[in-house]
C-alpha positions in Angstrom: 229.0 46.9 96.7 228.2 49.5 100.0 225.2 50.0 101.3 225.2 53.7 99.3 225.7 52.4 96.0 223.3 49.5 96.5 221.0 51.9 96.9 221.7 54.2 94.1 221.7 50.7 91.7 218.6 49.8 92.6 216.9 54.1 92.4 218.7 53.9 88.4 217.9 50.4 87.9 214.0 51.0 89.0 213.7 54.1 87.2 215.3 52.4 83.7 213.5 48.8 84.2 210.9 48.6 81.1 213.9 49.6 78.8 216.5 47.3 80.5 213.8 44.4 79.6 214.4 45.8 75.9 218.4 44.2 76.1 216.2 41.1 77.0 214.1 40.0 74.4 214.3 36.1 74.3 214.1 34.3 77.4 217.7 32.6 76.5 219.4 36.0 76.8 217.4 36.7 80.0 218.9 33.5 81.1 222.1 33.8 80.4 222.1 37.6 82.3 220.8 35.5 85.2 223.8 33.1 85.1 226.1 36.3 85.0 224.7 38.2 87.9 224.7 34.8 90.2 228.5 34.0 89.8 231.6 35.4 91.4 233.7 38.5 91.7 234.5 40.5 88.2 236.8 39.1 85.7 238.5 41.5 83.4 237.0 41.4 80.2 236.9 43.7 77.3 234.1 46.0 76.9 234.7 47.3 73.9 233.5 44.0 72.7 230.1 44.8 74.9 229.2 48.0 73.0 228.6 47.0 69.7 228.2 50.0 67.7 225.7 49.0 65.5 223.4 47.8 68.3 224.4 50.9 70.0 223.1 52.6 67.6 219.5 51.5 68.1 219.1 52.5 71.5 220.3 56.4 70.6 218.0 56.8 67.9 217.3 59.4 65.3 218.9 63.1 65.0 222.4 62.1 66.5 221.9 64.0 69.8 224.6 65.3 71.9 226.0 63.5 74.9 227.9 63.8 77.8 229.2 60.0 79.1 229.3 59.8 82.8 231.3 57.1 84.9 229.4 56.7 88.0 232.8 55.3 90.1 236.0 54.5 89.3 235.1 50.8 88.8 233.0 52.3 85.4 235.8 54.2 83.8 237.0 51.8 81.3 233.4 50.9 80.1 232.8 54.4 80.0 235.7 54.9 77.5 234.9 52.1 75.4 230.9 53.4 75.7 231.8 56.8 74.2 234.2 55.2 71.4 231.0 53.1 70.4 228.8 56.0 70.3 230.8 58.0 67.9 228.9 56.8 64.8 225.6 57.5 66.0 225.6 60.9 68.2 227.0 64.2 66.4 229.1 65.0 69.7 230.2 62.8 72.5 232.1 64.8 75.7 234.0 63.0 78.8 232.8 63.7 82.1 236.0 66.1 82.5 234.0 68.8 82.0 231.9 68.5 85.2 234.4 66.1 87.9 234.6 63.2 89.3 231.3 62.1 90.1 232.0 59.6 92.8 229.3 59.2 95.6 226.7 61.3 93.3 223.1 59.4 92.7 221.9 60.0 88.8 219.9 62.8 90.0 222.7 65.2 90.8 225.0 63.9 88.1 222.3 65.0 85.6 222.2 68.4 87.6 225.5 68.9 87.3 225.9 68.4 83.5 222.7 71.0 83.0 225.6 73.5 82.0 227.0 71.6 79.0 226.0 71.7 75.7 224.2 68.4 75.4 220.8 67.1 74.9 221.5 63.6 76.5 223.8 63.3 80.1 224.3 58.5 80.2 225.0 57.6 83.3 227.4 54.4 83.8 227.4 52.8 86.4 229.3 48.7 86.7 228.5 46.4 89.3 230.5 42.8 90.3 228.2 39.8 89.5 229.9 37.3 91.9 233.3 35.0 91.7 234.6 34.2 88.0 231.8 35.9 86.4 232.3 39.2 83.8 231.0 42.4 85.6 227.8 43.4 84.8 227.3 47.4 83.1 223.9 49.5 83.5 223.7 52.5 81.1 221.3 54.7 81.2 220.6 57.8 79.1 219.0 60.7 80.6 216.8 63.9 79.2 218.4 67.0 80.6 214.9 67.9 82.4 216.1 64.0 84.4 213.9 62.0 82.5 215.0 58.4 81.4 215.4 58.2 77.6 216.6 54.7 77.1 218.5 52.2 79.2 220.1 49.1 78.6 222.2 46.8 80.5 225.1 43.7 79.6 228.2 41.9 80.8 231.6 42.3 79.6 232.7 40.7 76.7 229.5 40.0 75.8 227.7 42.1 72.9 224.5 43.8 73.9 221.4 42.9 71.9 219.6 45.5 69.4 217.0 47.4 70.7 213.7 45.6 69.6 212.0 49.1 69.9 209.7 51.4 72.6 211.1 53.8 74.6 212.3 53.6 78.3 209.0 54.9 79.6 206.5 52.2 77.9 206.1 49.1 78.9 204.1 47.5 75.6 205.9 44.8 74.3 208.1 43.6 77.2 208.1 40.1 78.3 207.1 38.7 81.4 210.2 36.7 81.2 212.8 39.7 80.5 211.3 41.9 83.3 211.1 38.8 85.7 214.9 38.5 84.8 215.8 42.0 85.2 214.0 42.0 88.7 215.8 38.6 89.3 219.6 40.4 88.9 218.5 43.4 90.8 217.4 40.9 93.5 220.7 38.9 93.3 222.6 42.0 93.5 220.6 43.2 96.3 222.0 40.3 97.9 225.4 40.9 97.2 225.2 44.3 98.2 224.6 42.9 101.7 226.8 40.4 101.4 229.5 42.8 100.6 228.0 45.1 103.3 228.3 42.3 106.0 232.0 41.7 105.1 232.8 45.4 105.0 231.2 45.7 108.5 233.2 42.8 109.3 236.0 44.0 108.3 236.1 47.5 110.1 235.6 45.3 113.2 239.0 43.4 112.4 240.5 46.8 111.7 239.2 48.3 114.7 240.4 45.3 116.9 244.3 45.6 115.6 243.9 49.3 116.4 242.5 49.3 120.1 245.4 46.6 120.6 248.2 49.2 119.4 247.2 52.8 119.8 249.0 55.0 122.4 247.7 57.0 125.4 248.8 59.1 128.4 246.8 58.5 131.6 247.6 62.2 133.4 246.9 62.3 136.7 246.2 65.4 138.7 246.5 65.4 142.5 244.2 67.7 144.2 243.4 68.5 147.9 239.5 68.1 148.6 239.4 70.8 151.2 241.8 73.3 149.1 241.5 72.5 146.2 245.1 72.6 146.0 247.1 70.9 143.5 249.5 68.4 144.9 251.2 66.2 142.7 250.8 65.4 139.3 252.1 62.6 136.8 251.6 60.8 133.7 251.2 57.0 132.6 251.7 56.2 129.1 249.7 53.4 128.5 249.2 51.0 125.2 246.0 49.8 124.2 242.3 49.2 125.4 244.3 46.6 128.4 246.2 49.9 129.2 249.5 47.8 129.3 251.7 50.5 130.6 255.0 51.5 128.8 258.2 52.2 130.6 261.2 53.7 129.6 262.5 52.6 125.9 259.1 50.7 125.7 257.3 53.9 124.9 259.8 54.7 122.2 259.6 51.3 120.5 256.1 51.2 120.9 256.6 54.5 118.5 259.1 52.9 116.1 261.7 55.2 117.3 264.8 53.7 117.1 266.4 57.0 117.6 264.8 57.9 120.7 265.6 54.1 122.2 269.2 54.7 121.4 268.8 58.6 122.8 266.9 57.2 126.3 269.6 54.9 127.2 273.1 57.1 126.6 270.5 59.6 128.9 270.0 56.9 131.5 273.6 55.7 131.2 274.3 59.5 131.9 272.0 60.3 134.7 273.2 57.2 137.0 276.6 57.0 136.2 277.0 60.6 137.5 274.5 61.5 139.7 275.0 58.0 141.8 278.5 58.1 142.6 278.0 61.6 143.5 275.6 60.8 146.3 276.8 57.5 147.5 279.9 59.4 147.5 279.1 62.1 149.1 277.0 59.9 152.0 280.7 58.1 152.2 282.2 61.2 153.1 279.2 62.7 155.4 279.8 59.5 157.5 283.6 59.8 157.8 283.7 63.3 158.3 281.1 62.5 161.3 283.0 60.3 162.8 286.6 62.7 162.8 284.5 65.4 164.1 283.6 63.3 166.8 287.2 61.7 167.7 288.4 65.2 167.5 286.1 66.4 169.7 287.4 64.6 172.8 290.7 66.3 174.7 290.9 64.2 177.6 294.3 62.2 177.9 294.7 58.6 176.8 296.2 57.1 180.1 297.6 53.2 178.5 296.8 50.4 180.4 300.0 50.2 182.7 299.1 53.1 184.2 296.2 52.6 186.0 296.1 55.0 188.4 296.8 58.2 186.1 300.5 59.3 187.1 301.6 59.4 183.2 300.2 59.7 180.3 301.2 58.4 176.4 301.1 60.4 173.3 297.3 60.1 172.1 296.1 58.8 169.3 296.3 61.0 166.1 292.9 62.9 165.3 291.8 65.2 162.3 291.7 68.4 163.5 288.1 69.5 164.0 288.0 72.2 161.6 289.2 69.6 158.8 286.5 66.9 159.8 283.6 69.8 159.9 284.5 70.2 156.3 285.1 67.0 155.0 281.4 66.6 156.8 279.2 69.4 154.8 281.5 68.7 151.7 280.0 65.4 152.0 276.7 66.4 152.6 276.9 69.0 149.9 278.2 66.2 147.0 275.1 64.4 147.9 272.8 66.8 147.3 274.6 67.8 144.0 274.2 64.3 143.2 270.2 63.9 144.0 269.8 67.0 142.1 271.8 66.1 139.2 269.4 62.7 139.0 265.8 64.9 140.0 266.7 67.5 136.7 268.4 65.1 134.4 265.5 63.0 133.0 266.1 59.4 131.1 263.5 60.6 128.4 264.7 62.7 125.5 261.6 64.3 125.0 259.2 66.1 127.2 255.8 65.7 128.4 254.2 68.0 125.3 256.5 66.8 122.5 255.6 62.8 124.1 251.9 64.5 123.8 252.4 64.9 120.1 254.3 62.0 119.3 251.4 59.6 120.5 248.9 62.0 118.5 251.0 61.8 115.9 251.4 57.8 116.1 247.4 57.2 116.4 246.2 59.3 113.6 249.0 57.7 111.5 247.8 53.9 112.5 244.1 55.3 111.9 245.5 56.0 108.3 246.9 52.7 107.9 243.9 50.8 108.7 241.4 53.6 107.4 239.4 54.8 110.7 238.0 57.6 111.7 239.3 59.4 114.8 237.6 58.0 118.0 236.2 59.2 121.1 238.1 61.0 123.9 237.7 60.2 127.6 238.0 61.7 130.9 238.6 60.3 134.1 237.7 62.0 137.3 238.5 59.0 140.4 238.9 59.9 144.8 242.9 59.8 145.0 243.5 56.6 147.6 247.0 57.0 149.5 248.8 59.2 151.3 247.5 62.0 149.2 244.4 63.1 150.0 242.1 64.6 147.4 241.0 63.3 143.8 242.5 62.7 140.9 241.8 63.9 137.2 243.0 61.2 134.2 242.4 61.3 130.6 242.8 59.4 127.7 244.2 61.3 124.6 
């Protein structure tokens, strides 16, 4: 049971406690309620065996008034149902809450408001509760005045027939035992109790979920270079990091981080793409830079090659063959030139399918989805404003999104 509905329990079941006392009237039955409230979580039971009509009956009373039956939650529907099939015999009209919504997370108070439009004279309010581990859930009924006032209450366990009303009205206490209102304020204690207990666990529980998320949620760490004395931007570049560590992801991490196969497959024909082109181009190219150096060189010298029998220069032999100078001054900026083609082929051609905006919305989309999963709320955005250390001189702007 929450915190909220704890609180709503106890507002109804303070408001309806002299005539809860009246489903009491032996000591026995206020015993065995006691024994129902202090066990376990709910076990299914039958509530049409709870609302006995004849007993029913008493607690309505004369004229056969109108009602509307109200499920407080979810957890109340089916002993709502079996409530207004039980009431059939005794009221002259008996409406589902259709009429007026689902009342989920409404106290009595504005339940009762919102019926004011239908044409009833009584709005009953029910409301079930889990008494503990192997034990029948426990109902409170309570059966309210249009104007809000409490007309009659009773409460019961499932499977178990409620008890006739002995008599007095919801607002009297004459006639109630010491022992049935001592064990009506006994279950409202014990449930008290598991309302915190249930409260602790839930806040527990949120921790857990909040733990698995700050280990697996996505962010990019953008930084911004800026010159302190121009406020010029310099450089700029992103980190995509992976939970509150800040493990960062590179490459096909980030996409299997996303559970994109398809983008893992996508990154590596890319990469494959990038080096296997724009490498050989430059290596090439610095291959041919070099050779064509060296020709230009050879060709440039046009003295004779004397051999080494004549010393003293009165003959010559044919020299050596040399690229002609024009042809090694090309093979030189062709070089050059495939180099460059290749460093720019590798500076535009990026590994990563996406870019930086779509990667933006990916991660969004990948933490609100994980929220989802383990039902947070969105969480708190940060900034990061550090001095830039390096070669760069300035600050730098980071952010985690």
């Amino acid at each position: 049971m929450s915190m909220g509905v704890r609180k709503k329990f106890t507002a109804t079941l303070t408001a309806a406690l002299c005539s809860l006392a009246l489903t009491l009237p032996a000591p026995a039955e206020a015993s065995s309620l006691r024994e129902s409230a202090s066990q376990g979580p709910a076990a299914v039971e039958s509530w049409d065996a709870t609302f006995a009509p004849d007993a029913l009956a008493t607690y309505v009373g004369e004229g056969a008034p109108k009602v509307i039956v109200v499920p407080a939650d979810a957890k109340a529907e089916a002993a709502a149902g079996a409530l207004r099939g039980a009431l059939a015999g005794s009221t002259s009209l008996v409406m589902d809450s259709a009429a007026i919504g689902d009342a989920s997370g409404l106290d009595d108070a504005k339940i009762v408001e919102r019926a004011q439009a239908m044409p009833v004279d009584q709005v009953v309010v029910v409301r079930v509760f889990d008494a503990g581990e192997g034990a029948p859930q426990n109902v409170v009924v309570t059966f309210y005045a249009k104007s809000g006032a409490v007309a009659t209450a009773l409460t019961g366990a499932a499977g178990t027939p409620i008890a006739a009303n002995a008599g007095g009205s919801a607002g009297a206490l004459d006639g109630v035992s010491e022992g049935a209102a001592e064990a009506v304020s006994e279950v409202s204690d014990e449930l008290d109790e598991q309302g915190e207990s249930e409260a602790a666990r839930a806040k527990a529980d949120r921790r857990d979920r909040l733990r698995r998320y700050k280990s697996k949620y996505l962010w990019a760490e953008d930084w911004i270079g800026v010159n302190a004395e121009t406020g010029q931007v310099i450089s700029s570049w992103t980190v995509i990091r992976q939970g509150e560590s800040g493990a960062q992801l590179k490459g096909a991490d980030f996409y299997r981080a996303l559970g994109r196969d398809d983008l893992v497959q996508e990154y590596r024909k890319r990469r494959g793409i990038r080096y296997g082109v724009g490498l050989p181009l430059i290596l090439g190219g610095i291959a041919l830079t070099i050779g064509g150096t060296a020709a230009l060189v050879s060709s440039s010298d046009t003295a004779p090659d004397f051999g080494d029998d004549d010393p003293i220069g009165l003959g010559s032999i044919e020299p050596t063959p040399r690229i002609p100078y024009s042809t090694a001054l090309g093979i030189t900026i062709g070089g050059t030139g495939v180099a460059f083609v290749g460093a720019f082929f590798m500076m535009f051609y990026k590994s990563h399918p996406v870019k930086r905006e779509e990667a933006g919305r990916l991660i969004e989309k990948h933490n609100r989805d994980l929220r989802d999963t383990l039902g947070l709320e969105e969480l708190a955005r940060r900034v990061q404003v550090a001095p830039l250390v390096g070669p760069v001189q300035g600050v730098s702007v980071g952010g985690k999104f």
